[in-house]
C-alpha positions as CSV (number, residue, x, y, z in Angstrom):
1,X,46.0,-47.8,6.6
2,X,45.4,-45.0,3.8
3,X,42.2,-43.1,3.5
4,X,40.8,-42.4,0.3
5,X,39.7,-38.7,-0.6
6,X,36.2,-38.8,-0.7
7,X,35.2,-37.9,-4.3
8,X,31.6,-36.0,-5.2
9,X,29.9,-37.9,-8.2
10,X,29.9,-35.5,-11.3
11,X,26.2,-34.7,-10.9
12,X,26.8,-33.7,-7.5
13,X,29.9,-31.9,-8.1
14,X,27.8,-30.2,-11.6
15,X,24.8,-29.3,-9.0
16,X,27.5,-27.9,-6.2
17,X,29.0,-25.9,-9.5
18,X,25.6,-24.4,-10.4
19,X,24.6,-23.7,-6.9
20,X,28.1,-21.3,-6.0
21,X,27.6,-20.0,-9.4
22,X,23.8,-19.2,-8.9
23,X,25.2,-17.1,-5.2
24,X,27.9,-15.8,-6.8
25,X,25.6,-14.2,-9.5
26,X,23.6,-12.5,-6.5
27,X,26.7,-11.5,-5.1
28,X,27.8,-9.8,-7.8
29,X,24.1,-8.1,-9.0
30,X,23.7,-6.7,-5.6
31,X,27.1,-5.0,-5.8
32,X,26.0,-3.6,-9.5
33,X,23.1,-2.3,-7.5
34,X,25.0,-0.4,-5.0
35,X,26.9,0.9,-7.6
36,X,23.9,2.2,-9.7
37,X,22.9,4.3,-6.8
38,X,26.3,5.4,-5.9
39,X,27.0,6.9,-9.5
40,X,23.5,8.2,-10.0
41,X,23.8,10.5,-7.0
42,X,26.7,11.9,-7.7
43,X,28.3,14.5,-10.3
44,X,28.5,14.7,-13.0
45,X,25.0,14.5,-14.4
46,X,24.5,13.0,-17.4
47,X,20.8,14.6,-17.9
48,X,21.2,14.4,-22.0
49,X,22.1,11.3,-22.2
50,X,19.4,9.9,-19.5
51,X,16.4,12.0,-21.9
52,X,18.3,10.7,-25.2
53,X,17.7,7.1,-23.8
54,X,14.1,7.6,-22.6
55,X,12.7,9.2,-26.1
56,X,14.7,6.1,-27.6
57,X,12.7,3.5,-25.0
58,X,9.3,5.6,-25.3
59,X,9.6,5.4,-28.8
60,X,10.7,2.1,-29.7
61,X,7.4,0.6,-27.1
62,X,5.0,3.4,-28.0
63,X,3.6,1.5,-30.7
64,X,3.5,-1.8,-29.4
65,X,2.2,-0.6,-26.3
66,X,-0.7,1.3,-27.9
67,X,-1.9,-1.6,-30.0
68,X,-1.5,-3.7,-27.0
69,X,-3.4,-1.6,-24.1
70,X,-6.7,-1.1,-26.9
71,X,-6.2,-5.1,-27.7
72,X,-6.7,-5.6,-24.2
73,X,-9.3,-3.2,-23.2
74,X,-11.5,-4.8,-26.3
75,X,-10.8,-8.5,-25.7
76,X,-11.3,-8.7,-21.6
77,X,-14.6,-6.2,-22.2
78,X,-15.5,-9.0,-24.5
79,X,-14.8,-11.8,-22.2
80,X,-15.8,-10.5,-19.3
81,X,-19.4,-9.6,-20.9
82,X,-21.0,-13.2,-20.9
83,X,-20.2,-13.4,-17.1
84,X,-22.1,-10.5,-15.9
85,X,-24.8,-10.7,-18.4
86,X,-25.7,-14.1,-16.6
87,X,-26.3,-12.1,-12.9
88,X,-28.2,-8.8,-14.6
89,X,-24.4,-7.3,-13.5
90,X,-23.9,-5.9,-17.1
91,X,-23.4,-2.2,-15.3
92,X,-20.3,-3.1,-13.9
93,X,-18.5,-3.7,-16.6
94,X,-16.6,-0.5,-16.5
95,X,-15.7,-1.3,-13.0
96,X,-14.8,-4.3,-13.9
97,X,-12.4,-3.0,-16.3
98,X,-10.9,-0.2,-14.6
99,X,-9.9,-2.9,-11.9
100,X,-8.5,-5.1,-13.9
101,X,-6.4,-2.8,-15.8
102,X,-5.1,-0.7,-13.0
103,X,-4.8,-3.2,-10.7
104,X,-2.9,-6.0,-12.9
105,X,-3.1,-5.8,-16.2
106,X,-2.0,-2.2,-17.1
107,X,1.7,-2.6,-15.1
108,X,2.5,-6.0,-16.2
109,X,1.4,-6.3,-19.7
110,X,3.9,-3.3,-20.4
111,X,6.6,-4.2,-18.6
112,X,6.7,-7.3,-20.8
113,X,5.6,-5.4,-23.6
114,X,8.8,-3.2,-22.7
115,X,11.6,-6.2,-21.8
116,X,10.1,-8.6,-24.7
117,X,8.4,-7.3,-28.0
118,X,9.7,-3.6,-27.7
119,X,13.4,-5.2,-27.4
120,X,14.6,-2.5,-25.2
121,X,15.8,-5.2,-22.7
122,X,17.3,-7.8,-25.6
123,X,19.0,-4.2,-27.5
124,X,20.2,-3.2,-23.5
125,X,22.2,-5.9,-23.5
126,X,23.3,-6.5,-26.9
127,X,24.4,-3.0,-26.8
128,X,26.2,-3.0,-24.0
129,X,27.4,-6.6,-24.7
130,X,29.2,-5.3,-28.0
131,X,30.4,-2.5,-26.7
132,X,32.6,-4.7,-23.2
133,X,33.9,-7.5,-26.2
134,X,35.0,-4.5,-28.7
135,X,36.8,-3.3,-26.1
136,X,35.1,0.3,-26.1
137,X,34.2,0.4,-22.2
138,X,37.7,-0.1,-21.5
139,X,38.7,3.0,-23.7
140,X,36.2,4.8,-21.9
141,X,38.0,3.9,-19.0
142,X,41.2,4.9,-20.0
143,X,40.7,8.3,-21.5
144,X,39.3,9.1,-17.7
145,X,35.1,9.1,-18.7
146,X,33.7,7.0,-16.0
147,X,31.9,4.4,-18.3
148,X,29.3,2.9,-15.8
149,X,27.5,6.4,-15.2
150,X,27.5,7.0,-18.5
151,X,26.0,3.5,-19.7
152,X,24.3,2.1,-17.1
153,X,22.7,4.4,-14.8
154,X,21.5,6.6,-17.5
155,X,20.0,3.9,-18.6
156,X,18.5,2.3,-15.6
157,X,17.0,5.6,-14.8
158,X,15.3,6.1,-18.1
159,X,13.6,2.5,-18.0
160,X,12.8,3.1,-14.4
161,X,11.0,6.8,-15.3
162,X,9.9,5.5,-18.6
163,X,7.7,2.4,-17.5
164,X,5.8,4.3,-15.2
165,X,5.0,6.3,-18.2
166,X,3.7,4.2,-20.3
167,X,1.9,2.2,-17.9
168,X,-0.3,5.1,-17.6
169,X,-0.5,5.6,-21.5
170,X,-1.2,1.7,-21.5
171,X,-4.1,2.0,-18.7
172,X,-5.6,4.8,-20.7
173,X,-5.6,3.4,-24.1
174,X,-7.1,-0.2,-22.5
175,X,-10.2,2.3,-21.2
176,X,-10.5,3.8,-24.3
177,X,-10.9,0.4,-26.2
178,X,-14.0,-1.0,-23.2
179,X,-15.6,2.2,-23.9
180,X,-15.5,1.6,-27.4
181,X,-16.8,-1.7,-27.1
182,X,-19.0,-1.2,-24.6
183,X,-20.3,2.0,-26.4
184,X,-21.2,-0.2,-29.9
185,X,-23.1,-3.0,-27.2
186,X,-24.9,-0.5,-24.4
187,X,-24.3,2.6,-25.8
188,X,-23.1,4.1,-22.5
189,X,-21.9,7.6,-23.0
190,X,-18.5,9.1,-22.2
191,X,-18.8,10.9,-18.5
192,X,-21.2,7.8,-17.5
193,X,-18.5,5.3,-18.6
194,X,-15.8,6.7,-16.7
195,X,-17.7,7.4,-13.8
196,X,-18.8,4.1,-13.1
197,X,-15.0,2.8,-13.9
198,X,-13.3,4.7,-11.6
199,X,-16.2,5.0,-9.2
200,X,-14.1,1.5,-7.3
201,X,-11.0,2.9,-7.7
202,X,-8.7,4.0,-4.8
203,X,-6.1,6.4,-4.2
204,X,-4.3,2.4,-3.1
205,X,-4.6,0.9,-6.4
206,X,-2.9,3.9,-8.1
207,X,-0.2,4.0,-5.7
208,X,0.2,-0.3,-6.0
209,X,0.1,0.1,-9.8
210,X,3.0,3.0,-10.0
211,X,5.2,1.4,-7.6
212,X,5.2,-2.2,-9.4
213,X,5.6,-0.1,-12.8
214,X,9.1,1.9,-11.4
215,X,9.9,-1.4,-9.9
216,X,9.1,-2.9,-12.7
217,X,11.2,-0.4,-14.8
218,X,14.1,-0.6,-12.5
219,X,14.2,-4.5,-12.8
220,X,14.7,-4.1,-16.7
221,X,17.0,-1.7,-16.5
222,X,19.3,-3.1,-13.7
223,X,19.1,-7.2,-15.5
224,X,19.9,-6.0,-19.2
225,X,22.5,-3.4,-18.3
226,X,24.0,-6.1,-15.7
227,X,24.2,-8.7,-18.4
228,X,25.4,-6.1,-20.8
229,X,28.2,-4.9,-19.4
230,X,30.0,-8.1,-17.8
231,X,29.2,-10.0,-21.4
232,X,32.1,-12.3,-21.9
233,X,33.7,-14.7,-24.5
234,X,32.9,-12.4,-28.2
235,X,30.1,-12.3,-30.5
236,X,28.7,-15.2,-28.7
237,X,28.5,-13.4,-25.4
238,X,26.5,-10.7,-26.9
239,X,23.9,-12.8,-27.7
240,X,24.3,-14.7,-24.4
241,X,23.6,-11.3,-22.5
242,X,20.7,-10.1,-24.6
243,X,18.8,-13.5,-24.3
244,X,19.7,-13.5,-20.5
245,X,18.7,-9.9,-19.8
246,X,15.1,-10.7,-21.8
247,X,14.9,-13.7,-19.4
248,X,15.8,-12.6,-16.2
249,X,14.2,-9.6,-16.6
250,X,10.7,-11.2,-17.2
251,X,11.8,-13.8,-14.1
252,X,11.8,-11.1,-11.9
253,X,8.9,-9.1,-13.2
254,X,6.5,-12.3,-12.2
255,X,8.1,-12.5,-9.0
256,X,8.0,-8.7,-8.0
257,X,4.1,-9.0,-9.5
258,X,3.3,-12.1,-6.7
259,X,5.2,-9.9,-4.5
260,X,3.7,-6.2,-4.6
261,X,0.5,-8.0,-4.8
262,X,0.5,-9.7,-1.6
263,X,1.6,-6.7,0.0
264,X,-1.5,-4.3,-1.2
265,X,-3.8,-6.7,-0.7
266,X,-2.6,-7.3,3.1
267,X,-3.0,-3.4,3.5
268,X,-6.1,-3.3,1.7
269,X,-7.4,-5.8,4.2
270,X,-6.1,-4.0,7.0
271,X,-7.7,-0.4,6.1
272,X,-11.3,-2.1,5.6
């Protein structure tokens, strides 16, 4: 008697497709990963090129990131107002503030700032996208110029030093907007303002928000130039890669967040 081959239903076999893709895709951005730190240790150095791309990333988020840390520091002074008010707590509003911005809001509003409205992750990939389906990383290749050094982990390294940057510039500009608004409502002065805001502050929360911004950084960088250069299939694979690397990069971002978050706050517990 003949057995019939057993045959997956197409949902099944589609789901078994997406799953080996999904690995695959892990597979293969792990391997970009060792990469990035095998070429960016070794010479040649491509110092220009790595400054060239951080004025071009500082640039094109400085404005957006400047109208979004005072936004922030104005609206969640605002918000956060009513609350205290109602327990006589209206003194520790700065505190309040400073928290909030160094802690959480500071880091992660500017990555997104960074990967979203300031393009650079979108204009990563698109750039790199048109450059692998014109054919112009292969001619880097052949005239003996070592392409992924060159494209990627000059750029990788600028988002990576560049983040960190701003998310300083961000946390500083979101200050300056409470004061301002708490200034016009209390009229606290200057010294007393920042005293009392960075009077719960740690040495801990400083070190949790510059870590989450450079891995932050590094996330954009490694997703859009990953996307970037294996883009596939023409024009529409440019746009396939700058779409992905916008999306994947945020996808990651929330998940580092959860991530880094958990961790300080496991060591804060431990060191009280």
């Amino acid at each position: 008697m003949e057995t019939v081959p057993k045959v997956l239903p197409k949902n099944k076999y589609v789901v078994s497709r997406r799953v080996d893709a999904f690995f695959s895709d892990i597979y293969h951005i792990w391997i970009f990963i060792l990469r990035f730190f095998k070429e960016v240790f070794s010479s040649p150095f491509e110092f220009k090129e790595v400054v060239n791309q951080c004025y071009h990333i500082g640039l094109k988020s400085l404005s957006l990131v400047s109208l979004t840390g005072l936004v922030t520091g104005i609206v969640f002074t605002n918000q956060s107002r009513p609350s205290l008010e109602v327990f006589g707590a209206s003194s520790w509003l700065p505190s309040l503030v400073a928290i909030a911005l160094i802690r959480a809001l500071a880091p992660l509003v500017t990555a997104l700032i960074v990967a979203v409205a300031g393009k650079v992750g979108s204009n990563i990939g698109a750039e790199l996208g048109s450059m692998r389906v014109t054919e112009q990383i292969d001619a880097m290749e052949v005239s003996a110029t070592n392409p992924f050094k060159f494209l990627v982990a000059t750029r990788v390294l600028a988002t990576t030093i560049m983040v960190p940057v701003l998310v300083m510039y961000t946390g500083l500009v979101g200050m300056m907007g409470s004061f301002l608004n708490v200034h016009q409502n209390e009229e606290t002065s200057f010294p007393a303002f920042f005293k009392s805001a960075f009077a719960s502050i740690t040495f801990l929360d400083i070190y949790a928000s510059v870590i989450k911004a450079i891995c932050f950084g590094f996330t954009i960088g490694i997703a859009s130039c990953y996307q970037g250069y294996n883009a596939q299939k023409g024009t529409q694979g440019v746009g396939r890669a700058a779409n992905l690397a916008v999306v994947l990069s945020m996808y990651f971002i929330f998940i580092e967040e959860i991530t880094i978050v958990q961790i300080f706050n496991n060591i804060r517990t431990l060191l009280l």
